[in-house]
MARLOLO-245915 format. One record per residue: x, y, z of N, C-alpha, C, CB in turn; residue in one letter; residue number from 0. Coordinates in Angstrom, 2 decimals. Each point is the difference from the previous one (the first is absolute). Glycine has a CB too. Layout:
N
  n_east n_north    n_up ca_east ca_north   ca_up  c_east c_north    c_up cb_east cb_north   cb_up type seq
       X       Y       Z       X        Y       Z       X       Y       Z       X        Y       Z    A NUM
...
***
This chain:
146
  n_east n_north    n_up ca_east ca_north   ca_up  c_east c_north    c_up cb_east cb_north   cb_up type seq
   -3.87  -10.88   -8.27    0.81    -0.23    1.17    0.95   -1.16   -0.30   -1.83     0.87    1.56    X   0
    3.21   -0.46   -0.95    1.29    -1.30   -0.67    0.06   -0.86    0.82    1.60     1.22   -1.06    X   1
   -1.89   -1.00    2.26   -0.02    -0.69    1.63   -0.21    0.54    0.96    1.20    -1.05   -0.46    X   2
   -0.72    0.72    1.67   -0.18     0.55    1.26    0.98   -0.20    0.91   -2.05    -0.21   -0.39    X   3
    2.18    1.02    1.18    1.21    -0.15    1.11   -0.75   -0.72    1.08    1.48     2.26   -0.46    X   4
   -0.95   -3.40    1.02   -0.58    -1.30    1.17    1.24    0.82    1.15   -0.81    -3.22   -1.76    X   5
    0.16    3.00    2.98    1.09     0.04    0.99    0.79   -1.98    0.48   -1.76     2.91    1.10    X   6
    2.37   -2.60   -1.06    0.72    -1.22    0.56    0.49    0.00    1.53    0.73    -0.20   -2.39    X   7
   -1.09   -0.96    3.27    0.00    -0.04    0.92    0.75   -1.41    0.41   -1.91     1.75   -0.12    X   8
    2.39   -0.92    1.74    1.13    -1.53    0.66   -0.86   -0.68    0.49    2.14     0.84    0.83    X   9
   -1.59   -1.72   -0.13   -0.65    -1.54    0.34   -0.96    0.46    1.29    2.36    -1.88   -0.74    X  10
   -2.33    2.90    1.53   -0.99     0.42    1.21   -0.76    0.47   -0.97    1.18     0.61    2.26    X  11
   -1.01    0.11   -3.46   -1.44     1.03   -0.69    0.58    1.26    0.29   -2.38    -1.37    0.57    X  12
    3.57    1.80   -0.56    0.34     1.72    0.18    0.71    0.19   -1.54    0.66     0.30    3.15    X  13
   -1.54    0.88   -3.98    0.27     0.48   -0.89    1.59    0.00   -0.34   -2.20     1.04    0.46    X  14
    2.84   -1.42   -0.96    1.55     0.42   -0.30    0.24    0.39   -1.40    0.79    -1.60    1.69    X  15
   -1.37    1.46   -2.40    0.12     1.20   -1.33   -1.55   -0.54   -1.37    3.83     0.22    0.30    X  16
   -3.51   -0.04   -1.41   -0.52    -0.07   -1.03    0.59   -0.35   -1.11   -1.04     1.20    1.00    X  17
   -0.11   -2.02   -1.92    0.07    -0.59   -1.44   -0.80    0.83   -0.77    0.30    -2.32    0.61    X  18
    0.17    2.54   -2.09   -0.36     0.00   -0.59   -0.56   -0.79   -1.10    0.94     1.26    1.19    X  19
   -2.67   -1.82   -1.38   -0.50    -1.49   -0.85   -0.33    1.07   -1.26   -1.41    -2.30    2.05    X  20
    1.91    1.63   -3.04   -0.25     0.51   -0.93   -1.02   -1.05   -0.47    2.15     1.43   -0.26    X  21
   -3.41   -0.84   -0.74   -0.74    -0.42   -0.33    0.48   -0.22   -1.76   -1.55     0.94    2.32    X  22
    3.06   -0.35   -2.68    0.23    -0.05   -1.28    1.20   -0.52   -0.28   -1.34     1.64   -0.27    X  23
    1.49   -2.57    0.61    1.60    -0.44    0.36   -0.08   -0.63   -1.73    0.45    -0.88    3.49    X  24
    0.41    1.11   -3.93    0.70    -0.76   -1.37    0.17   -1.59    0.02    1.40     2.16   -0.24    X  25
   -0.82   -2.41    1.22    0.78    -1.26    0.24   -1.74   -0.85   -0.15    2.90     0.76    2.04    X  26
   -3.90   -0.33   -1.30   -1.07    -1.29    0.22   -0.99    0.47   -1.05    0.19    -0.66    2.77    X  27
   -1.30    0.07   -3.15   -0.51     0.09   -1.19   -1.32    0.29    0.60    1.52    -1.49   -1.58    X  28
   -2.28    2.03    0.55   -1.20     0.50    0.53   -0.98   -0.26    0.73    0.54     0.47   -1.29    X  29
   -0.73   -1.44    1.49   -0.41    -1.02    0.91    0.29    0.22    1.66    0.42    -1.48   -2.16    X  30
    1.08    1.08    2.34    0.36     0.12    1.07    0.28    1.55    0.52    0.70    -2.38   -0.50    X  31
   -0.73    3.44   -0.19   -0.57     1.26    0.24   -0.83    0.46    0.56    0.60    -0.06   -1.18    X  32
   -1.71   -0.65    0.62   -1.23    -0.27    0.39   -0.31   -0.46    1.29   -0.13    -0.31   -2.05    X  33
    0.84   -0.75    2.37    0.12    -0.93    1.57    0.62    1.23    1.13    0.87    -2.92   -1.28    X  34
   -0.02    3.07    0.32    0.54     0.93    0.95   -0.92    1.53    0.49    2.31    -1.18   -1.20    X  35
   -2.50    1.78    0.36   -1.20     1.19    0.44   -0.93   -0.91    0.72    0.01     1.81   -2.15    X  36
   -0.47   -2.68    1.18   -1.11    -0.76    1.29    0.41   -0.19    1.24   -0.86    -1.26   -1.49    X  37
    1.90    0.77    1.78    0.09    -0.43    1.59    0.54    1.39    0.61    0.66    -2.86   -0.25    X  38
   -0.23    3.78    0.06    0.81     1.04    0.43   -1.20    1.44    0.54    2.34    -1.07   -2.00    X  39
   -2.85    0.78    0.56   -1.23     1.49    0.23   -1.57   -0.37   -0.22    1.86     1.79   -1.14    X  40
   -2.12   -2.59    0.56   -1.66    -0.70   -0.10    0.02   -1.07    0.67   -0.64     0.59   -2.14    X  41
    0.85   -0.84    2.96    0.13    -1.75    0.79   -0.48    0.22    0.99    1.92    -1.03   -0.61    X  42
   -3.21    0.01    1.00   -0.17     0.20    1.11    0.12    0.28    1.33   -0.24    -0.53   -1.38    X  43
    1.07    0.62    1.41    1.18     0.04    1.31    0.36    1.37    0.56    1.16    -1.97   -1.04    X  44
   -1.18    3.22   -0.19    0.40     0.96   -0.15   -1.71    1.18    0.50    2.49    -1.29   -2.10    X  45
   -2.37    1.49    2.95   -1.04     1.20    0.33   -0.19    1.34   -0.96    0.62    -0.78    2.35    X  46
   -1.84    1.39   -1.99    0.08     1.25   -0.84    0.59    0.81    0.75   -1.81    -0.22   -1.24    X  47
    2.43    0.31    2.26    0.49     0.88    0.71    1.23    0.11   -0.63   -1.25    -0.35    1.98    X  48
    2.25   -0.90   -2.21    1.17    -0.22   -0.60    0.21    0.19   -1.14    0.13    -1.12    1.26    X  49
   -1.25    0.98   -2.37    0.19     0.42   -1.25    0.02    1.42   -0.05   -0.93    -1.94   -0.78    X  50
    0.24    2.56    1.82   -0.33     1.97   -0.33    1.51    0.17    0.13   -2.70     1.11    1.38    X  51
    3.16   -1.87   -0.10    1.40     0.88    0.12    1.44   -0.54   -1.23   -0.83     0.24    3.13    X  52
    0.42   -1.69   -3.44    0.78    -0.12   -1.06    0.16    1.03   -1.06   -0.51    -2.04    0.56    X  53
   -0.76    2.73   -1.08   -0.25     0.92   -1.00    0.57    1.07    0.26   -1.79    -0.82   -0.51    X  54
    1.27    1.31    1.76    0.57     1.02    0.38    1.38    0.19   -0.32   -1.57    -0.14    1.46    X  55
    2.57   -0.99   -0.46    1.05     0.08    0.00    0.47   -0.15   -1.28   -0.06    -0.50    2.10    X  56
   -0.41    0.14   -3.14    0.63     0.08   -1.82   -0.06    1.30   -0.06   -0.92    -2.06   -1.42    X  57
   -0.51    2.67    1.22   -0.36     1.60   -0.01    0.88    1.06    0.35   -1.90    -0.79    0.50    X  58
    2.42    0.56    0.69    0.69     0.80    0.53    1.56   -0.33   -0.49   -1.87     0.29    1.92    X  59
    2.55   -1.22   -2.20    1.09    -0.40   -0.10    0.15    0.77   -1.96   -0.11    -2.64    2.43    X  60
   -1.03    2.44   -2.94    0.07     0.88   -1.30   -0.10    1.03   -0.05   -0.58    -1.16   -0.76    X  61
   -0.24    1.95    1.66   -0.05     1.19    0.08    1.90    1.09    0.24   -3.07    -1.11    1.03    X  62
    3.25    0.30    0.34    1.43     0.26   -0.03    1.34   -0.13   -1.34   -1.04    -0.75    2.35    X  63
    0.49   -0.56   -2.71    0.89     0.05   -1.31   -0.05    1.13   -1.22   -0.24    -2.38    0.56    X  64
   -1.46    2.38   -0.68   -0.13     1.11   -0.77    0.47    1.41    0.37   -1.67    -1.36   -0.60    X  65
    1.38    1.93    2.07    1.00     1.25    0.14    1.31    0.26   -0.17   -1.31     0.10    1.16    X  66
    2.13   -1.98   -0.89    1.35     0.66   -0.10    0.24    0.26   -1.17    0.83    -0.93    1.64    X  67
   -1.65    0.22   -2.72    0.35    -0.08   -1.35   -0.10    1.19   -1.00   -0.63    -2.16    0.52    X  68
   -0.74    2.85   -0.09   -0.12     1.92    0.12    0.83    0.56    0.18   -1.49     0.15    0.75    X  69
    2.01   -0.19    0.49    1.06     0.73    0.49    1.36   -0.31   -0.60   -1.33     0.12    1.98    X  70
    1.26   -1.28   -2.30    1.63    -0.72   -0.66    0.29    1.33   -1.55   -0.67    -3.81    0.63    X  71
   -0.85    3.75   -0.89   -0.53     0.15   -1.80    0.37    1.50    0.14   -2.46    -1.87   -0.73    X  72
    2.38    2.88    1.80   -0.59     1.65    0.41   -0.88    0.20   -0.59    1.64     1.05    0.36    X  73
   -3.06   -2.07   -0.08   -0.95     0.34   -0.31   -0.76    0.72    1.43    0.22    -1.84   -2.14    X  74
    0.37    1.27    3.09   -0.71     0.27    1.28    1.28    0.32    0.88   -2.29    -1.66   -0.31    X  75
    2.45    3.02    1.62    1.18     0.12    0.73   -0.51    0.12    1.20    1.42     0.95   -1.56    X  76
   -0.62   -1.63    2.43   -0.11    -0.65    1.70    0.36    1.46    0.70    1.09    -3.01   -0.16    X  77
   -1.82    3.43    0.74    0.21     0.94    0.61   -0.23   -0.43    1.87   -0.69     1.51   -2.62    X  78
    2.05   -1.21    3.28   -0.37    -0.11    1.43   -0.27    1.06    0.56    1.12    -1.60    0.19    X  79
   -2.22    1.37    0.75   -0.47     1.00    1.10    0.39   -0.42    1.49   -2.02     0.57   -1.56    X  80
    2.32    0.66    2.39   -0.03    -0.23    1.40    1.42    0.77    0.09   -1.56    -2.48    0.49    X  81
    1.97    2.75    0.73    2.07    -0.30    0.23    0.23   -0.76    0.29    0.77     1.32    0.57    X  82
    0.98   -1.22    0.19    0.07    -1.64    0.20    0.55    0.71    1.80    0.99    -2.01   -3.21    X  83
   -2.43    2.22    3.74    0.44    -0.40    1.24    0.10   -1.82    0.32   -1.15     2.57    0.66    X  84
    1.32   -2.46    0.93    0.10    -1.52    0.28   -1.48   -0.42    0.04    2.30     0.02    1.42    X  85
   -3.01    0.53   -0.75   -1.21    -0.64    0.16   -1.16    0.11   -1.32    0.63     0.51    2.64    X  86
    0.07    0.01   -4.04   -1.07     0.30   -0.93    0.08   -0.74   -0.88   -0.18     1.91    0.38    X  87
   -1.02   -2.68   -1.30   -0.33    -0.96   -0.88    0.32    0.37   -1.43   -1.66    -0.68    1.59    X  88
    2.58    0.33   -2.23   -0.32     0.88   -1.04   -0.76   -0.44   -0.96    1.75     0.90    0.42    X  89
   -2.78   -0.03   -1.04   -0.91    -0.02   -1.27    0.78    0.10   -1.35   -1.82     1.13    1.40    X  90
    1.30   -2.05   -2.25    0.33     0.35   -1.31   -1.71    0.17   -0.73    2.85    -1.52   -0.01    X  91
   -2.40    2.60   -1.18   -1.01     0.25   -0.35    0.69   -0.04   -1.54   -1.40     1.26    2.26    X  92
    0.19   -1.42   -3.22    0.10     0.20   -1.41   -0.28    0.73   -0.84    0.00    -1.30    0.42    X  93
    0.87    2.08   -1.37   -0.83     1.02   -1.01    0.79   -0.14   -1.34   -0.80     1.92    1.90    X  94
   -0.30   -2.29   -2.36   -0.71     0.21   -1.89    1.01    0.57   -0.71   -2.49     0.66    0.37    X  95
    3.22   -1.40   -1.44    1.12     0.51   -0.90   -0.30   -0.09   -1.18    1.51    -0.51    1.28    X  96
   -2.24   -0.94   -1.44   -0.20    -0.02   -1.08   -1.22   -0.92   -0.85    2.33     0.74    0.61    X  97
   -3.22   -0.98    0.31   -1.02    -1.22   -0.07   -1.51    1.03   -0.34    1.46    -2.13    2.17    X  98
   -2.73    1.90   -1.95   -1.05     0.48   -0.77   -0.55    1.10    1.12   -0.54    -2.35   -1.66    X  99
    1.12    3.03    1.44   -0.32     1.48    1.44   -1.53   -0.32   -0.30    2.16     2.68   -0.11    X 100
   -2.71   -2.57   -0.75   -1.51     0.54   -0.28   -1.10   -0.80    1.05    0.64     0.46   -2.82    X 101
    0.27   -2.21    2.66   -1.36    -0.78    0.55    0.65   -0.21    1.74   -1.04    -1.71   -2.84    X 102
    2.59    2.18    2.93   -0.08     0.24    1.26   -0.19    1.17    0.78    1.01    -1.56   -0.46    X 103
   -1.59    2.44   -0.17   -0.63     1.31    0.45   -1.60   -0.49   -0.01    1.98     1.92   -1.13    X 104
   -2.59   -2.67    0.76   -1.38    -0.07    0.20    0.38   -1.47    1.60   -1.47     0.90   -3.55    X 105
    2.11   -1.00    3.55    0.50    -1.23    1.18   -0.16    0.96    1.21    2.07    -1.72   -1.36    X 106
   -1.07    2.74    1.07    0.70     1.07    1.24   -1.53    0.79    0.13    3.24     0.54   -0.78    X 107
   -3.70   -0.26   -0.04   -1.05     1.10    0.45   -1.61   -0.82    0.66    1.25     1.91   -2.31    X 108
   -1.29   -3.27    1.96   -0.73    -0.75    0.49    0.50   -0.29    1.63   -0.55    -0.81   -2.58    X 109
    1.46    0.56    2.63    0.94    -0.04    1.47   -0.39    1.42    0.88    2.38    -1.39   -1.28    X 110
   -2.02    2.35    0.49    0.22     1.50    0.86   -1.71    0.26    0.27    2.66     1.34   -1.45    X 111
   -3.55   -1.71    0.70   -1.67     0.39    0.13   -0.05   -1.00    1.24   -1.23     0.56   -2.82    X 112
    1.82   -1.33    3.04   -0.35    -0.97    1.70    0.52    0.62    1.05    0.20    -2.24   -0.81    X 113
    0.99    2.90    0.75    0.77     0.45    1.20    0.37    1.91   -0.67    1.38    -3.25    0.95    X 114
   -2.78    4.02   -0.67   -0.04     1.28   -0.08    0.82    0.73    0.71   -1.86    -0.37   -0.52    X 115
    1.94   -0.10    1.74    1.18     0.90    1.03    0.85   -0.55    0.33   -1.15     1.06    0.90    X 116
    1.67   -1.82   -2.19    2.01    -0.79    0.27    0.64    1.15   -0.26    0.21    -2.63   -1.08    X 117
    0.97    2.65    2.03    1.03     1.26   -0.14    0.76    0.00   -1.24    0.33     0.04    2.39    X 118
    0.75    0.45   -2.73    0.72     0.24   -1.03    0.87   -1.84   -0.13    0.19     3.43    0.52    X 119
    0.28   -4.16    0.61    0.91    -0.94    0.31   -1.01   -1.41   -0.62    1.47     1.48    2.44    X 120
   -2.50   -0.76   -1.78   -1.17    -1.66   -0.07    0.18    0.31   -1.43   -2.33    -0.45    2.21    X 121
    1.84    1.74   -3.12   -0.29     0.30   -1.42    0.71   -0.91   -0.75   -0.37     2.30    0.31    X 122
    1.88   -1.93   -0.38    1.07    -0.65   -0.18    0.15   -1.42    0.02    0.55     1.85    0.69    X 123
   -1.08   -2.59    0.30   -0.13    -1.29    0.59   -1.35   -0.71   -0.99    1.02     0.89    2.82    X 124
   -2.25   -0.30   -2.76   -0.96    -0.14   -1.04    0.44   -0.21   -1.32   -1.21     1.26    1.30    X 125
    2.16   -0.17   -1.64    0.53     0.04   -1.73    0.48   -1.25   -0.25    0.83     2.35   -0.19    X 126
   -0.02   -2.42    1.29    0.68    -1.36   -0.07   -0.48   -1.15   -0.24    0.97     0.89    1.16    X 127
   -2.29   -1.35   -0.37   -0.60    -0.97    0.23   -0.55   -0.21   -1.51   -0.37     0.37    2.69    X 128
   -0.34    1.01   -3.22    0.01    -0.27   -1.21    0.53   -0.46   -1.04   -0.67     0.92    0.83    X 129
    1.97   -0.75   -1.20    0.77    -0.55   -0.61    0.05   -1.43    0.02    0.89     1.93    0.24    X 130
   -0.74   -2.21    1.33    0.08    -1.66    0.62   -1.53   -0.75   -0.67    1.48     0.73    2.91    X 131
   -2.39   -0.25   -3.28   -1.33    -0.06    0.24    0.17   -0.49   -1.46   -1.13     1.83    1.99    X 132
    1.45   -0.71   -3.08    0.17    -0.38   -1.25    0.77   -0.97   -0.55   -0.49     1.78    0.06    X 133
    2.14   -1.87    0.56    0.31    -1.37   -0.67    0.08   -0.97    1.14    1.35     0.95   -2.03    X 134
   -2.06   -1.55    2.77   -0.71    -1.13    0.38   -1.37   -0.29   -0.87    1.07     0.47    2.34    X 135
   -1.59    0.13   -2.60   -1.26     0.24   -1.66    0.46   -0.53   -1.12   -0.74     2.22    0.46    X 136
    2.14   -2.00   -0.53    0.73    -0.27   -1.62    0.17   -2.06    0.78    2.21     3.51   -1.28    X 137
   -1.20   -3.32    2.51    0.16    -1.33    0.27   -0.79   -0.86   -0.09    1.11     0.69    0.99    X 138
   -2.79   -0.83   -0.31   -0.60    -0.38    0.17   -0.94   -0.42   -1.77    0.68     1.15    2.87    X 139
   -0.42    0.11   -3.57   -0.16    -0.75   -1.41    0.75   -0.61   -0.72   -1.06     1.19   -0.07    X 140
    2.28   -1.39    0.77    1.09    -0.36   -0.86   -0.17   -1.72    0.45    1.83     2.65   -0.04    X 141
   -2.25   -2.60    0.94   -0.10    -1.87    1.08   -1.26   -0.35   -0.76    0.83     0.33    3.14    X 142
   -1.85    0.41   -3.32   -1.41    -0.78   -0.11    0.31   -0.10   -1.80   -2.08     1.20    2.49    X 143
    3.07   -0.63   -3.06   -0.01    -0.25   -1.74    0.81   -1.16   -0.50   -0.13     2.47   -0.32    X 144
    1.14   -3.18    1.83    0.76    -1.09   -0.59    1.36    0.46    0.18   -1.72    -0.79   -1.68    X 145
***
């Protein structure tokens, strides 16, 4: 992990945006790296409630990077679902161009053995998740290797 995103707040305490603390900044030396993760994400001060969502919020912020970067690559293509009435949400969904069909077919079929009577749309939506499922797997080894 390189850091964490802190919210920053005005002088009443109402959220008005975010920092990014890097725990790897060049400029300070290893030491004060150190100070810094310490006070930011191991410091007493900091709850476990706040660290889950710190993680989280890295997790997820890679995960996204990694799809666009799929998709940038045509390894992976964005497919939207829905129309465009006014009142409808639209779905994007993902399908497999060029990444390891094999271990995201044991993903998808582990998914589809939970939800036996998903229609053709949910199916679709499942496949998807799979995909999502697999490279958040790659992300998540890619953070814990450095």
């Amino acid at each position: 992990m390189l850091g964490v995103y802190v919210n920053k707040y005005d002088k009443d305490g109402n959220i008005i945006g975010e920092d990014f603390i890097s725990f790897n900044d060049g400029r300070k030396t290893r030491k004060q790296n150190l100070a810094t993760a310490e006070k930011y994400f191991f410091g007493n001060d900091v709850t476990h409630k706040q660290r889950q969502a710190m993680i989280l919020r890295i997790l997820n912020d890679r995960l996204l990077d990694e799809l666009k970067t799929a998709e940038s690559l045509g390894l992976i293509e964005r497919v939207k679902e829905g129309d465009n009435h006014e009142n409808s949400i639209p779905f994007y969904r993902y399908r497999n161009r060029g990444l390891n069909q094999g271990k995201i077919s044991q993903i998808e079929n582990e998914l589809l053995s939970r939800y036996p009577n998903a229609d053709d749309i949910n199916k679709q939506r499942l496949k998807s998740l799979a995909l999502c499922i697999y490279l958040n797997d790659i992300c998540v080894k890619a953070i814990m290797s450095g």
